[in-house]
C-alpha positions as CSV (number, residue, x, y, z in Angstrom):
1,X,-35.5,-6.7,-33.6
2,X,-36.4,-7.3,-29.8
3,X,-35.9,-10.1,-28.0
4,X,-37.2,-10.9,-25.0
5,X,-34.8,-11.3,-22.4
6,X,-37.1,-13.1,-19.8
7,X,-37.4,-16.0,-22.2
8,X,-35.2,-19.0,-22.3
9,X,-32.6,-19.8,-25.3
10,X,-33.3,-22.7,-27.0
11,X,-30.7,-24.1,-29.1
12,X,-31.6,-25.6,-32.0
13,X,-30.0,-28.8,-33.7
14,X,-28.3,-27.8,-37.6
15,X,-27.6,-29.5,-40.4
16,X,-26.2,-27.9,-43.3
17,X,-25.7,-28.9,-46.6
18,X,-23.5,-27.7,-48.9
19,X,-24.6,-28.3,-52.8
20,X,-22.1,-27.8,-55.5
21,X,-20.2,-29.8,-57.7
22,X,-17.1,-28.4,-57.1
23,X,-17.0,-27.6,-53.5
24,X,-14.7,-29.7,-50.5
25,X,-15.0,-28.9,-47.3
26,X,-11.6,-27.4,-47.8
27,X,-13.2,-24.7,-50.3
28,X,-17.0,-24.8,-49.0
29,X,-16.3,-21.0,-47.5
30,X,-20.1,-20.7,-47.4
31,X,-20.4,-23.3,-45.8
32,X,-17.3,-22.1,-42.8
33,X,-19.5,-19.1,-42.7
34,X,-22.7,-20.5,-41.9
35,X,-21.2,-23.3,-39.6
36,X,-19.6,-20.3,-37.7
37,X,-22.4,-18.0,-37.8
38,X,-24.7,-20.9,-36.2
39,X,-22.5,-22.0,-33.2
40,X,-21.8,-18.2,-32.4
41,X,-25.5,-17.5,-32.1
42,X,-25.3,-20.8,-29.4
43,X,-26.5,-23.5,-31.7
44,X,-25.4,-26.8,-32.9
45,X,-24.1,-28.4,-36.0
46,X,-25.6,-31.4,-35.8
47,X,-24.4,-32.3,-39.6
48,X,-22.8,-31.0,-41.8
49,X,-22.6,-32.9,-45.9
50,X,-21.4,-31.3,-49.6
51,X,-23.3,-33.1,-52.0
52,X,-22.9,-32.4,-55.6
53,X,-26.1,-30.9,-57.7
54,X,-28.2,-33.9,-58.3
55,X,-32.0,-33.8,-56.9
56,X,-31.7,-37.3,-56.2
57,X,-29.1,-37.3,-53.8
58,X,-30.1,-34.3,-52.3
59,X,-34.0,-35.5,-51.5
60,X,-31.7,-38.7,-49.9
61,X,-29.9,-36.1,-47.9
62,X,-33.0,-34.3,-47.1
63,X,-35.3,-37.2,-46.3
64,X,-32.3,-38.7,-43.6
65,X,-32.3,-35.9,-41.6
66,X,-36.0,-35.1,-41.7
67,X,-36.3,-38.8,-40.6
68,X,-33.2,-38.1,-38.2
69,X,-34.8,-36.5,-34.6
70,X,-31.9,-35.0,-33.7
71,X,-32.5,-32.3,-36.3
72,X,-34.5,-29.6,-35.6
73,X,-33.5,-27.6,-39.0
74,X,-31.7,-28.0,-42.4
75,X,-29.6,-25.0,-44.3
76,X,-28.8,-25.5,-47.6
77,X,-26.5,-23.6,-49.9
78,X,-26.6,-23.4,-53.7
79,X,-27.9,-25.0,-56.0
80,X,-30.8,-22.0,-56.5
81,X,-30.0,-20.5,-59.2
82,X,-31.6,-20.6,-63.1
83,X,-28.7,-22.7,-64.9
84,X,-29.9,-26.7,-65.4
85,X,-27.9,-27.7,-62.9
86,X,-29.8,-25.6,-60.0
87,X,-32.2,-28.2,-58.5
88,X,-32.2,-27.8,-54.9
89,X,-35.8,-26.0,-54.6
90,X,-36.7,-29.3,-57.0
91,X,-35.6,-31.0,-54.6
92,X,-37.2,-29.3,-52.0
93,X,-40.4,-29.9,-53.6
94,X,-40.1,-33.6,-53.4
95,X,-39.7,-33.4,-50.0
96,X,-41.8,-30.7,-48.5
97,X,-45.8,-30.7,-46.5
98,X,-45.8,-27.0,-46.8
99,X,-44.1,-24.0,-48.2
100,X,-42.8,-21.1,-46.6
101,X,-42.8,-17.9,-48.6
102,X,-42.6,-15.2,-46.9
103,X,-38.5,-16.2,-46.4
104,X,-37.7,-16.2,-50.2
105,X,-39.9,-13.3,-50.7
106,X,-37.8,-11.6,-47.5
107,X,-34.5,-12.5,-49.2
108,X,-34.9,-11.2,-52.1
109,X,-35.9,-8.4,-50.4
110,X,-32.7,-8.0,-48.4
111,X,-30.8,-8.8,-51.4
112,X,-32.3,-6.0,-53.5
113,X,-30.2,-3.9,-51.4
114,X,-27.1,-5.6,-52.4
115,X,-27.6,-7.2,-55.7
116,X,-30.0,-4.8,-57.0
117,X,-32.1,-6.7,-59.8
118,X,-29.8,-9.2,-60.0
119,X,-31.6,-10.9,-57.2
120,X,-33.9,-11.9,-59.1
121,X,-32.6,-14.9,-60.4
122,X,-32.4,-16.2,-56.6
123,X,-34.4,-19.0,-56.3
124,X,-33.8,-18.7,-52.2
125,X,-36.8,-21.1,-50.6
126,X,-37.9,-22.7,-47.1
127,X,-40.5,-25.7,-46.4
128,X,-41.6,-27.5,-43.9
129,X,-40.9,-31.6,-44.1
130,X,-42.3,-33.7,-41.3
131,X,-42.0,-31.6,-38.5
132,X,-38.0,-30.2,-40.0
133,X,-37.4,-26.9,-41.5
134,X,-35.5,-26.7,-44.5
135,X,-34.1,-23.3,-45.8
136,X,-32.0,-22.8,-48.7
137,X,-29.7,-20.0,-50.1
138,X,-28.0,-19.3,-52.5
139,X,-24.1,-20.5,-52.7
140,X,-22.7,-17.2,-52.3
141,X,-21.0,-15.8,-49.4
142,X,-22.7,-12.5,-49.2
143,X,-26.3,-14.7,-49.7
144,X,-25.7,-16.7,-46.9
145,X,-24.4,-13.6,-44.8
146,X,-27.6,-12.2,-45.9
147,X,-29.9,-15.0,-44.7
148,X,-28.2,-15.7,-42.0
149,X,-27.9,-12.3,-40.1
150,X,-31.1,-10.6,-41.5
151,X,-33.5,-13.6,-41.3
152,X,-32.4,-16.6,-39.6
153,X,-30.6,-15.5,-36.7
154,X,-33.3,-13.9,-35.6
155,X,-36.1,-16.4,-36.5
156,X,-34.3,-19.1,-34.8
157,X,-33.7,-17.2,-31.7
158,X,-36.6,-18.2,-29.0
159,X,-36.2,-15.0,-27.7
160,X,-37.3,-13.0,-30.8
161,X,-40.7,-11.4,-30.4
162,X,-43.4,-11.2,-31.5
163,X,-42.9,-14.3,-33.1
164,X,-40.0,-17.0,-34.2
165,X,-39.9,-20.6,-35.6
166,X,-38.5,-22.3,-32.8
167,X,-41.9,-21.6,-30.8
168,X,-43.6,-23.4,-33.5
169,X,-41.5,-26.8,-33.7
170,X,-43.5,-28.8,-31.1
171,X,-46.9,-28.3,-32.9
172,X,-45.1,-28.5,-36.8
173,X,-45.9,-32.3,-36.5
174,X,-49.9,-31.9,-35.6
């Protein structure tokens, strides 16, 4: 994965939402992961919410930080599963100008390795909502080692060539 040294890091402003009905911050360890993972690779936690599994209050979440400028990007975790209480790509949905499927498609992908089949029932998505990123894994702490370190690290770097989605945020809005 090469990045390009002669370019400038760009940090990128994170919020990250936690979805589970039984989570606290005290117990949200994906959540400690992925707020970890983020400010080690030089970026900031601009939010950070655990909101239980209701589409309603998660498009609320969503639609104040895509309103919010001082977020750049959105993480989610759980809530992607198959059981009637997974609604977070719903959610996503109701929020969202375009899709992005190439990182679900990639997940699964990385996951296959792990999971096996099982990966399957991953309902990992992205979108784009008003110039804001939204990407959400599943609630698991391998999952969200898995999109962090394979996918997103590397797509939110500036640096990473040939291509990353941080070059892209100025013209998401045209």
């Amino acid at each position: 994965m090469p990045l390009d040294e002669t370019r400038a890091f760009r940090p990128v402003n994170i919020a990250l939402l936690t979805v589970s009905d039984t989570r606290s911050l005290a117990s949200d360890s994906s959540g400690d992961i992925l707020a970890e993972r983020i400010a080690a690779a030089g970026h900031e936690l601009a939010a950070r919410e655990i909101i239980r599994d209701d589409a309603d209050e998660i498009v609320g979440q969503l639609r104040r930080w895509i309103d919010d400028e001082q977020v750049d990007a959105v993480i989610t975790t759980g809530g992607t599963g198959l059981t009637g209480r997974d609604v977070t790509p719903e959610a996503l949905d109701r929020v969202k100008e375009k899709d992005v499927p190439g990182f679900g498609e990639l997940f699964r992908w990385i996951s296959y390795e792990t999971i096996g089949t099982s990966t399957i029932q991953s309902r990992a998505c992205a979108v784009v909502a008003r110039g804001t990123y939204i990407f959400a894994l599943p609630g698991s702490n391998g999952a969200v080692k898995d999109g962090w370190d394979r996918i997103l690290v590397h797509q939110l770097d500036s640096r990473y060539r040939p291509c990353n989605f941080v070059e892209l945020m100025p013209r998401l809005r045209e």
